[in-house]
N, C-alpha and C positions, 0 to 999 in steps of 0.2 A: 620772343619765343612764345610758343601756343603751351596755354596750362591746358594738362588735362583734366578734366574734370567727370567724374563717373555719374550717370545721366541721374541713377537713379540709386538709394539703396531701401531695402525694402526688410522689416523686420519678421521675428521669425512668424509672427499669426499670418501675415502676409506671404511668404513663403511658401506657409504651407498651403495657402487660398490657390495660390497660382500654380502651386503643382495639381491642386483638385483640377482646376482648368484647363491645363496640359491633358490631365488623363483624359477626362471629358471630351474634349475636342479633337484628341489624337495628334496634337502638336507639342515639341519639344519643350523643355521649362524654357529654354531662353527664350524662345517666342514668346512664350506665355506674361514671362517676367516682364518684358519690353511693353506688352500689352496692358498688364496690369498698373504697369509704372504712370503709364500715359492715359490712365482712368479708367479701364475699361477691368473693372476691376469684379466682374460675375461674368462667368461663361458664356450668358445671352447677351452682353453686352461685347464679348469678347469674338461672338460668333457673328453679331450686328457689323463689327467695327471691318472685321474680315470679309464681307460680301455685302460692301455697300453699294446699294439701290435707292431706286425712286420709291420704292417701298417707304424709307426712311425721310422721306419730307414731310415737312411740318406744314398745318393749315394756316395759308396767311392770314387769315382772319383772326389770329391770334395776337395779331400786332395791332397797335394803337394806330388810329385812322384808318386801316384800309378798309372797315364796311362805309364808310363817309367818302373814301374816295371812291371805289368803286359805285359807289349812287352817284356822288357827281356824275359820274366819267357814264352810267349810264345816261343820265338827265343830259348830256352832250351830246349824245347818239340821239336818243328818243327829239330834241329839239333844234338838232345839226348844227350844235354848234360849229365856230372855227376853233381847234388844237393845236397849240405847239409842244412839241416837243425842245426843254432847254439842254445841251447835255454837257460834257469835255471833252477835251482835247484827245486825253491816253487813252489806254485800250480798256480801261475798264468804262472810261462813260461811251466810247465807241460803241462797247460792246452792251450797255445800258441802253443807248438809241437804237440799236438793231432789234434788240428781245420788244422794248415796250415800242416800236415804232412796228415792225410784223405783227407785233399782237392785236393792237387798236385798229389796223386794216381786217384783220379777220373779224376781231369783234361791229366792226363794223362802219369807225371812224377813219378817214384820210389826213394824218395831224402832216402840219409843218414843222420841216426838223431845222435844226438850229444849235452849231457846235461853235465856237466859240473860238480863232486862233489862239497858239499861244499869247500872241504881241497885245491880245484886248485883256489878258490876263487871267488869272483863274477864278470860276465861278459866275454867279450874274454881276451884272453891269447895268447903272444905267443906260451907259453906249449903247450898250448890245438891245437891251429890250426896248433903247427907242428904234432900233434899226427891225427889231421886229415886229413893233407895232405901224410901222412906215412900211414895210412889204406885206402887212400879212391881217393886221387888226387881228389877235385873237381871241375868244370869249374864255378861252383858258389855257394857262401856262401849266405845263406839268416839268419838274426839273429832275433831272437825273446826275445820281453820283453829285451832285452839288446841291445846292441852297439853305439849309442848315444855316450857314454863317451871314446868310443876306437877309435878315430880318430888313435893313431900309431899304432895297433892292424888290424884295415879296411888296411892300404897301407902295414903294412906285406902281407897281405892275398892276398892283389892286386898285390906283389912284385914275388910273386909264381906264379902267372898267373892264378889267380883266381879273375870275377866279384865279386861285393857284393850287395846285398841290408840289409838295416838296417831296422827291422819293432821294433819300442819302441815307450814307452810311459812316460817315464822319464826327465824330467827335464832338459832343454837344458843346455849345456857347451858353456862354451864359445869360444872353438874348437868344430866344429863339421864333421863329416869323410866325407874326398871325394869322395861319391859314392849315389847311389839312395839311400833317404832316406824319408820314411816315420814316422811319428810322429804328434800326434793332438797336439800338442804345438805347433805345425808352425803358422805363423800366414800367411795364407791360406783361401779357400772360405769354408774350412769345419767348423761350427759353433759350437761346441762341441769337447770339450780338457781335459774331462777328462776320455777317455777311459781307460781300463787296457792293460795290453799285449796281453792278447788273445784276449779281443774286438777290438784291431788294428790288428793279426792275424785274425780273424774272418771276417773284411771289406775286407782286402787283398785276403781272399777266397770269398764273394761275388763278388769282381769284377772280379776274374778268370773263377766263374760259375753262377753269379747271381742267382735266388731263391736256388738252389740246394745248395747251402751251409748252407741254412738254418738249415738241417740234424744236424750241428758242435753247434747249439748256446747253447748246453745243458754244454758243455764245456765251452764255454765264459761266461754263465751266472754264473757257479762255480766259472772261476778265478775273475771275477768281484766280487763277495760276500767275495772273499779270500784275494783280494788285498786292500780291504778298500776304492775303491775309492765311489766316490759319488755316491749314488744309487737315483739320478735324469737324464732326458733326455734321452739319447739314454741308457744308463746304465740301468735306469728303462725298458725300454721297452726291452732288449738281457735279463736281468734277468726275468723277465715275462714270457718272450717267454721260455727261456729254464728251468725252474720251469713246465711250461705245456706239453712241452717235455718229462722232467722227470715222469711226473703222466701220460701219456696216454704212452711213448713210454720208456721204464727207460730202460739205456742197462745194458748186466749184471755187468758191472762194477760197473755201481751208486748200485744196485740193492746189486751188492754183500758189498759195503762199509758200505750205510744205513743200513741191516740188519735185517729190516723190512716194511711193509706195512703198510700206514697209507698217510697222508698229507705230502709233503714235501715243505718246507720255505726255504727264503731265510737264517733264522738263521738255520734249518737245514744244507743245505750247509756250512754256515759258520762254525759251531759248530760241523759236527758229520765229514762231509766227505774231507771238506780244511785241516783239523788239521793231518788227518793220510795219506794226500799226503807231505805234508809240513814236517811230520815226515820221510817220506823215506830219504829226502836229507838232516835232521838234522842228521840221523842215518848215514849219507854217503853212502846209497843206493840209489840215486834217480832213478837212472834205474827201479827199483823195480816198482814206481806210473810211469813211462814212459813208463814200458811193459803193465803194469793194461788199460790203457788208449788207449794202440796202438796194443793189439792183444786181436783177436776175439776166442780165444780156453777154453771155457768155464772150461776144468780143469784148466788150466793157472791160470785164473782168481780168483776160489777161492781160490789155495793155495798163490796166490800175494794179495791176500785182506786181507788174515789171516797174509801174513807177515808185510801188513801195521799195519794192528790191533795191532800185537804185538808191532814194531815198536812204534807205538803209547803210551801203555800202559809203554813201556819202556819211552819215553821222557817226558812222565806225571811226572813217577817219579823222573827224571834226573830233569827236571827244579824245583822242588820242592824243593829239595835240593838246588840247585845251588840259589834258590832263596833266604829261608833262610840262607847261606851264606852272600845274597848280602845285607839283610836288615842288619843282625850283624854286617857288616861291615859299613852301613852308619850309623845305632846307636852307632857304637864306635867311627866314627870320626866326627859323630853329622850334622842333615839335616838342614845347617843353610847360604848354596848355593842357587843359582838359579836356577843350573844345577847341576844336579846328574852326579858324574861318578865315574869310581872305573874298580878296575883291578887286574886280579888273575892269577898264573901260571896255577892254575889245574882246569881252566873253560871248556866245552865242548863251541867252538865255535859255534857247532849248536843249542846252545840254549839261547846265550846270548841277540839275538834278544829280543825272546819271554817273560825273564823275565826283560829285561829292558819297552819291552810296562807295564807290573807291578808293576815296578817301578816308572815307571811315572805316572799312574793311581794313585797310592795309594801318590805319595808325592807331586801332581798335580805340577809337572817338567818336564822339558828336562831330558831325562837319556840315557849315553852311558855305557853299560859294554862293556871290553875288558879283550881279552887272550891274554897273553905274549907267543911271538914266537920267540926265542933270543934277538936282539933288537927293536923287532916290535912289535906292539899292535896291533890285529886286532880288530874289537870290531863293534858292534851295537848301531843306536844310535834312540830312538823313544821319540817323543815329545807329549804334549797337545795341546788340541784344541786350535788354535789362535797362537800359537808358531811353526816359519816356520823353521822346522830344516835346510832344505839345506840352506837357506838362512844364516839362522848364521853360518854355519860349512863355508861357501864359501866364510862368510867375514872374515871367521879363516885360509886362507887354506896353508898357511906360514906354518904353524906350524902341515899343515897335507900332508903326501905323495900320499894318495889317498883317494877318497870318490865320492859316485855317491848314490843317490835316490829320494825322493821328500818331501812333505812340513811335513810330518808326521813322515816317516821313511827313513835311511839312513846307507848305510855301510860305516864306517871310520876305514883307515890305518895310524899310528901315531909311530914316533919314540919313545921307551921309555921313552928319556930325555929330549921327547917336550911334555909331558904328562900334568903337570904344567901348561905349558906356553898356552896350548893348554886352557885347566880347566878355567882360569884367563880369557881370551880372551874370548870364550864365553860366561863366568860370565857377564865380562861387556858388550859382547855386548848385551843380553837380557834386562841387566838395562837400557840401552840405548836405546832402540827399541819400547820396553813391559812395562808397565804399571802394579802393584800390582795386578790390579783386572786382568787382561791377564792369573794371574799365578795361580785363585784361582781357588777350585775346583769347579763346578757350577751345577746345577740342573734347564734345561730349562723347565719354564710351558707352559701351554697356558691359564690358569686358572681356576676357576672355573669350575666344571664336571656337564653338564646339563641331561636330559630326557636319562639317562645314555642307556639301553638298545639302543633305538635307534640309538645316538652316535656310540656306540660298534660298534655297525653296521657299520655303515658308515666309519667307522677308517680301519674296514678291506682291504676297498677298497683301501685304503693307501698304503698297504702292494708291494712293500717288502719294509720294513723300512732297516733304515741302515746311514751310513756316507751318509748326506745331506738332508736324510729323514727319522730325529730322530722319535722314535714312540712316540707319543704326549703324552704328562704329566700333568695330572691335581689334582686341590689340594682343599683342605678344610681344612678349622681351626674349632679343638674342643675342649673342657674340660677333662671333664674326661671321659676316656675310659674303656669298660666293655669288654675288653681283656683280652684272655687266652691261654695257650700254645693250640694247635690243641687234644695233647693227652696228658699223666705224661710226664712228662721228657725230651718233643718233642720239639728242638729249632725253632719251629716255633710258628708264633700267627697267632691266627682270630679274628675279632671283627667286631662289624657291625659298621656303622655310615653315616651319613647323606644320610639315603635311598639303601645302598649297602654293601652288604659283601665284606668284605676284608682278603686278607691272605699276613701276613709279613710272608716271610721266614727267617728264622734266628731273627726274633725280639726277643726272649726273653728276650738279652740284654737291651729293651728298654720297658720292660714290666714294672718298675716300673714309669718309667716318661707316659707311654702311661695310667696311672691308676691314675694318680696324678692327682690334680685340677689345674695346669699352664695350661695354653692354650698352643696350639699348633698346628703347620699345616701339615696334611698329605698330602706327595706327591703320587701318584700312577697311573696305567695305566689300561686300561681295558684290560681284559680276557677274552673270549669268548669259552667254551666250549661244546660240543655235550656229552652226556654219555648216551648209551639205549633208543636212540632218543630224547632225550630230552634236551635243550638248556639250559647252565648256565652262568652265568652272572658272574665275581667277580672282586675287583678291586685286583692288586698286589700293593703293600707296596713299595715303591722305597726308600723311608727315613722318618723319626719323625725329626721336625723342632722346636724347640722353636717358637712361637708366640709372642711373647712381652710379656708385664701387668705382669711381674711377681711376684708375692707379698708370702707371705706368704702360706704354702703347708703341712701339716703333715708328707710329704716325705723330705721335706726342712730341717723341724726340726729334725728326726730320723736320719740325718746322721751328721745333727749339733751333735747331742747328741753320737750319736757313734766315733764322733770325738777325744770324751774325753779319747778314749782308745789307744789314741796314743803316740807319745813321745815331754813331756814339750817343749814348745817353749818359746824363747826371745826376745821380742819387740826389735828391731834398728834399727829404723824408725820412719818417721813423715810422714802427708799425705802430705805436701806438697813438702817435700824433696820426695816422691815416688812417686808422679806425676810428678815431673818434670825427674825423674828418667826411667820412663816408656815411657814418650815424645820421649825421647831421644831414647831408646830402639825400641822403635815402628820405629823412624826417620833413627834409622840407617841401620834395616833389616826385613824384612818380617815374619822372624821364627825365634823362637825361646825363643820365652815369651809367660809365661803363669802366668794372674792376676786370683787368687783363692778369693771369695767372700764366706762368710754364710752367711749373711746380705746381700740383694739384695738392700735396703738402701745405703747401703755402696758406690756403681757405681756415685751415684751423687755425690760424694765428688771428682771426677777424670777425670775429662773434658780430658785427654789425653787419655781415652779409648772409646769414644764416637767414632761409629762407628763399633769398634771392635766385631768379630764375637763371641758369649755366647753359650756355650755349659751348658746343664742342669745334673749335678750327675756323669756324663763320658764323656771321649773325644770321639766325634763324627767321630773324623778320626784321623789319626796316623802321619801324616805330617809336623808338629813342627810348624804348622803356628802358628801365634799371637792369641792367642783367651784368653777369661775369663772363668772360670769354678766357676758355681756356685754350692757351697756343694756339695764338691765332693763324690764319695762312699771312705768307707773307702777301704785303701788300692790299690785308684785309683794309676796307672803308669804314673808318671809325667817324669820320669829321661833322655827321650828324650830332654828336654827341657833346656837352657843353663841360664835362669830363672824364677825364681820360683817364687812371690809375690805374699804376703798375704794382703788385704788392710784392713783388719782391724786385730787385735791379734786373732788366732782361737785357738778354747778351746785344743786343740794339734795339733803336726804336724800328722796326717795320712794318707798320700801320702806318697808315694814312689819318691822321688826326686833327686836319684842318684849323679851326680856330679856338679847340679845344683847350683848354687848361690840362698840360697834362703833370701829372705829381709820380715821383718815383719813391718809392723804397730804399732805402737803404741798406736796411739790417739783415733784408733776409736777399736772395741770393737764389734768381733762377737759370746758374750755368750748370747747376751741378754735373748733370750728365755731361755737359761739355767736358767738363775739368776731366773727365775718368776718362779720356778715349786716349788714347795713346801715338803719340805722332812720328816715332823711334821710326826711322828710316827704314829698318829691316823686316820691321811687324806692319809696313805698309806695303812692303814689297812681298811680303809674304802673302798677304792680301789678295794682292794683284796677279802672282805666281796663279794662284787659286782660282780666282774668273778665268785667266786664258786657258787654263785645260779645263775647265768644267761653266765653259760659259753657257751651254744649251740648258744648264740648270736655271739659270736668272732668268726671270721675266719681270715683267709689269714695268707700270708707267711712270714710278714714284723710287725713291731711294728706299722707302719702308717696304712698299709691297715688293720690291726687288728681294731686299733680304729676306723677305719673309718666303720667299718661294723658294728659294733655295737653303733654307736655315741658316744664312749665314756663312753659307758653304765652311764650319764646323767654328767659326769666329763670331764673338757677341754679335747680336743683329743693330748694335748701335755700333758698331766698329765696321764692320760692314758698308752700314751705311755711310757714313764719314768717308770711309775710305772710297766709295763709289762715287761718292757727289766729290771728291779732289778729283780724282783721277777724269770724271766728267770737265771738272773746269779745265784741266790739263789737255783735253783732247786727245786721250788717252781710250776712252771709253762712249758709248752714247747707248743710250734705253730709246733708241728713235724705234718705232715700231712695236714696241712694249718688249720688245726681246735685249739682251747684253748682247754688243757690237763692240769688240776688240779692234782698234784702231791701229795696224801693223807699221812699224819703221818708224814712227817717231818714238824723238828724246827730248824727254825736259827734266824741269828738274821742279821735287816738291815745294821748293819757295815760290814756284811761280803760280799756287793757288793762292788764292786770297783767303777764304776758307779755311787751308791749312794752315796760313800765317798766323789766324786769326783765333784758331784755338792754337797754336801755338804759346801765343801773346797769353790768353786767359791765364795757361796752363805756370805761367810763370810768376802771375802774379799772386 
């Protein structure tokens, strides 16, 4: 289950700083607040952060090496030299060799470029730079997006009698290579560190040509949106600038990726045209996005755009696979680590990256997958927010023969038989580092959603959201909801509430708790669309949250009662013996318990779950964390889970609990509601008298929402129910259609429900 967690809270001096800002600027406090939260905390900085431009770039010559490299790189031209250009594989060194390889032709150099497949690995190589000194002899190597970590790789290159310059953005080493080296991690007069590769490519060509490189930032502002880094400071403004770019000046390359005309975002980049440069080099073509980007021959162009596209569609399905593999894999040896990892002969290395950010997403962990290459593991390793991968990999790195990336993502090389030792190692160093709540999955607000239209507005101005500058989330708590799929069958919902339409995608799963009377809090974001001139407003659905007060619900009791159609269970257990049972479970690990309730009573009897995260009718996420389920649906999937606890006896087991330990209850007793329904032949026929003259009253798809539409037609809405779901078994009755369908001419008789034998039997014991 996703904690929420509020982005920001701000005291009163502050408060009152950001309403000076608001008035100043003529934008609402929540804008303001949002603004100020995120640093931009004086109205010039807030009016800055709101209309970012090329105005706002910094002088590269502020950074360590670039007036030494820019004299070499003159002293190359002036004496002709030969240049290579080194670069990578994904779409940020792609897009590193596009910016500095157009720029040194203007300036005046022809370098040879030089990217690297996946299969030669990441970074320099000697492989590679003997294979460049074999076609090309050059008097200087300049590297892009890599060399940082190749200090003995830099003095081979220097040993042939070739200069170097290094331009990265990666994470210093604790060797770093003797030769001009650029990198915003130096600590230097340039005040911003967290460019990507091609935003250091990018500065490297302004200080070669100043404004005239501007021409390149359509490039850097891709690989920025593709590398993840922070899309604040100078990152917000290259992305800006090259977003504007792309809509007045698109070359045919964007032009042929995108595929259409329309607006392009920074999630456009992210989403439609990173994904199918990043597939060339998965594919082991990166040349393929390296020619798309570096020649101007318009047939070229489309049949390398249609080979990225396939490209593409191919790796979709490649990882999809490999993905499902990789979950079966953590479900058979059970998610009850810190850190995810796992390891396959028959992985496609270029796609391990991709489905471990997946897996760490979805089991809110560190996760490395690796392919075995006789005795070597090469593998990917992508972390959660708050969890600094290199950092743990680099206090592991005994047990690793190489690795190089930064606080999110990292490539690691690991001997077989230090796999293990490797796993352990950063198990404990995360325990040791990282704190529970570090690892949980989280959902940031900002709160409450005001003068919504307006807002909307003003949030645009935000854009381009991204790492650093999440797009703002706001929430409301309600009762019950008058949601419905969009169309039959459609797994999406709309429903309105507190003054705004809303569209869950994918909600239907959460349509019965979103119609129940629990309270509840929607998280969601605003949407802002144009359709036939005319402006729409809606929010998007982000998650359904439990709200607290939960008490008794018609949907609570309906799955109590369909509970009864599962298989006998046996008390062995006491509640204090399984409280101190659960203590202890909770004390020793994160995941891997799950306390199952139908009596929401029940929780006060268990001070050792206080805290713990509550899911309502189904798990909220798939991640084995510690959480409660309260009546679950039948047939919920528990068997992730390594225990199962019942805290009071429930009227069956019907969950799915796999190889779980499951432990029951004893003492306490969740039939209660069952016990009170009344099975007296006459007060069911009385019932039933009641649907066939006033059946056009009943609707809905559920025994809860039935009664609740019609109140019960004037009978408890748990009596109701009861009595719908027998007379359903009996074929007496059917909700096909979401409407009550009276079944005419037949006769049975009430022993022949199962259901009604079944509270029957309770009700005597």
């Amino acid at each position: 289950m996703k904690k929420l967690v509020h982005e920001f809270e701000l005291t009163p001096a502050q408060e009152a700083e950001g309403r000076k800002c608001a008035a100043e600027l003529g934008i609402t406090l929540t804008t303001a607040r949002i603004l100020y939260a995120r640093g931009m905390d004086t109205a010039e900085k807030m009016r800055s952060f709101l209309h970012p431009s090329r105005k706002h770039f910094l002088s590269p010559f502020l950074m360590k090496g670039m007036k030494e490299a820019v004299a070499l790189l003159r002293q190359a031209k002036e004496e002709e030299w030969r240049v290579a250009l080194f670069g990578d594989y994904d779409a940020d060194g792609i897009g590193a060799l596009a910016v500095l390889s157009r720029a040194l032709r203007v300036f005046g150099i022809e370098p040879y470029l030089y990217v690297p497949e996946r299969s030669e690995g990441y970074g320099m190589s000697i492989a590679a730079l003997d294979k460049i000194f074999d076609e090309f002899m050059p008097d200087l190597i300049v590297t892009v997006d890599c060399g940082i970590s190749n200090a003995e790789e830099v003095a081979y290159a220097q040993e042939q009698g070739a200069y170097v310059i290094v331009t990265d953005h990666h994470e210093l080493p604790d060797r770093l290579p003797d030769c001009i080296t650029i990198n915003p991690k130096f600590d230097d007069d340039y005040p911003y560190d967290n460019l990507c590769g091609a935003g250091v490519a990018f500065k490297l060509a302004t200080a070669l040509l100043g404004e005239e490189a501007e021409q390149f930032v359509d490039f850097a502002a891709l690989s920025t949106v593709a590398d993840s880094v922070p899309l604040l400071g100078e990152n917000r403004d290259i992305v800006a600038e090259g977003l504007r770019r792309i809509e007045k000046h698109p070359r045919p390359a964007f032009s042929a990726l995108l595929g259409k005309t329309g607006e392009t975002t920074a999630q456009t980049l992210a989403f439609s045209v990173a994904p199918r440069i990043n597939a060339a080099g998965r594919m082991g073509d990166a040349h393929a996005a390296l020619d798309l980007f570096t020649t101007e021959n318009p047939e070229a162009i489309a049949a390398l755009a249609e080979k990225l596209n396939l490209y593409n569609a191919e790796r979709q399905r490649a990882c999809d696979e490999l993905y499902a593999q990789a979950v079966a894999q953590v479900r058979r040896e059970g998610a009850f680590d810190p850190v995810v990892m796992l390891a396959a002969d028959n992985w496609n290395a270029g796609f391990v990256g991709i489905v471990a950010a997946r897996i760490a997403e979805e089991f809110s962990r560190p996760a490395l997958l690796f392919v075995r290459r006789g005795d070597m593991l090469r593998g990917s390793a992508r972390s959660v927010e708050g969890v600094n991968i290199f950092e743990a990999l680099k206090s592991c790195s005994e047990y690793i023969e190489e690795f190089g990336g930064h606080s999110q993502a990292a490539g690691v090389n690991v001997r077989a038989d230090r796999f293990d030792d490797l796993k352990r190692a950063l198990g404990e160093y995360i325990v040791r580092h990282y704190t529970r709540d570090d690892l949980a999955a989280k959902l940031y607000v900002v709160g409450e959603g005001e003068n919504h239209m307006r807002v909307a507005h003003e949030l645009a101005m935000l854009e381009p959201f991204g790492i650093g500058n999440r797009r703002p989330l706001f929430t409301m708590e309600i009762g019950e909801a008058d949601a419905g799929p969009v169309k039959p069958l459609s797994p999406h919902v709309s429903l309105h509430a507190g003054g705004l339409d809303l569209m869950y995608f994918s909600g239907a799963k959460d349509l019965k708790f979103l119609r129940s009377d629990l309270r509840k809090t929607i998280v969601y974001e605003y949407n802002l669309s144009t359709f036939r001139g005319r402006e729409y407003l809606k929010g998007f659905v982000r998650a359904v949250l439990p709200a607290g007060g939960r008490g008794a619900a018609p949907e609570i009791f309906e799955n109590t009662l369909l509970a009864l159609r599962g298989v006998p269970v046996q008390a062995d257990a006491a509640t204090a013996e399984l409280d101190a049972f659960l203590a202890e479970r909770r004390a020793a690990c994160p995941y891997g318990l799950c306390a199952v309730c139908y009596d929401v009573a029940s929780l006060a009897d268990f001070p050792s779950l206080a805290g713990l995260p509550a899911d309502v009718f189904r798990l909220s996420g798939g991640n084995c964390e510690n959480v409660v389920l309260i009546a679950p649906d039948p047939g919920c999937d528990l068997s992730g889970y390594r225990d199962v606890v019942f805290l009071e006896t429930p009227p069956a087991l019907a969950v799915k609990t796999g190889k779980a330990q499951v432990r029951v209850n004893g003492d306490l007793s969740g039939k209660h509601a069952l016990r009170e329904l009344s099975c007296v032949r006459e007060e069911m026929l009385a019932v039933f008298q009641a649907m066939r003259t006033q059946a056009a009253r009943v609707t809905g798809e559920t025994y809860a929402a039935a009664a609740k539409s019609c109140d019960g037609l004037g009978f408890s809405l748990e009596q109701f129910a009861f009595a719908l779901a027998v007379f359903e078994e009996l074929g007496l009755v059917s909700l096909k259609g979401g409407r009550l369908n009276i079944v005419r001419g037949k006769k049975t008789e009430l022993s022949a429900s199962p259901l009604y034998c079944a509270v029957e039997k309770l009700k005597e014991e």
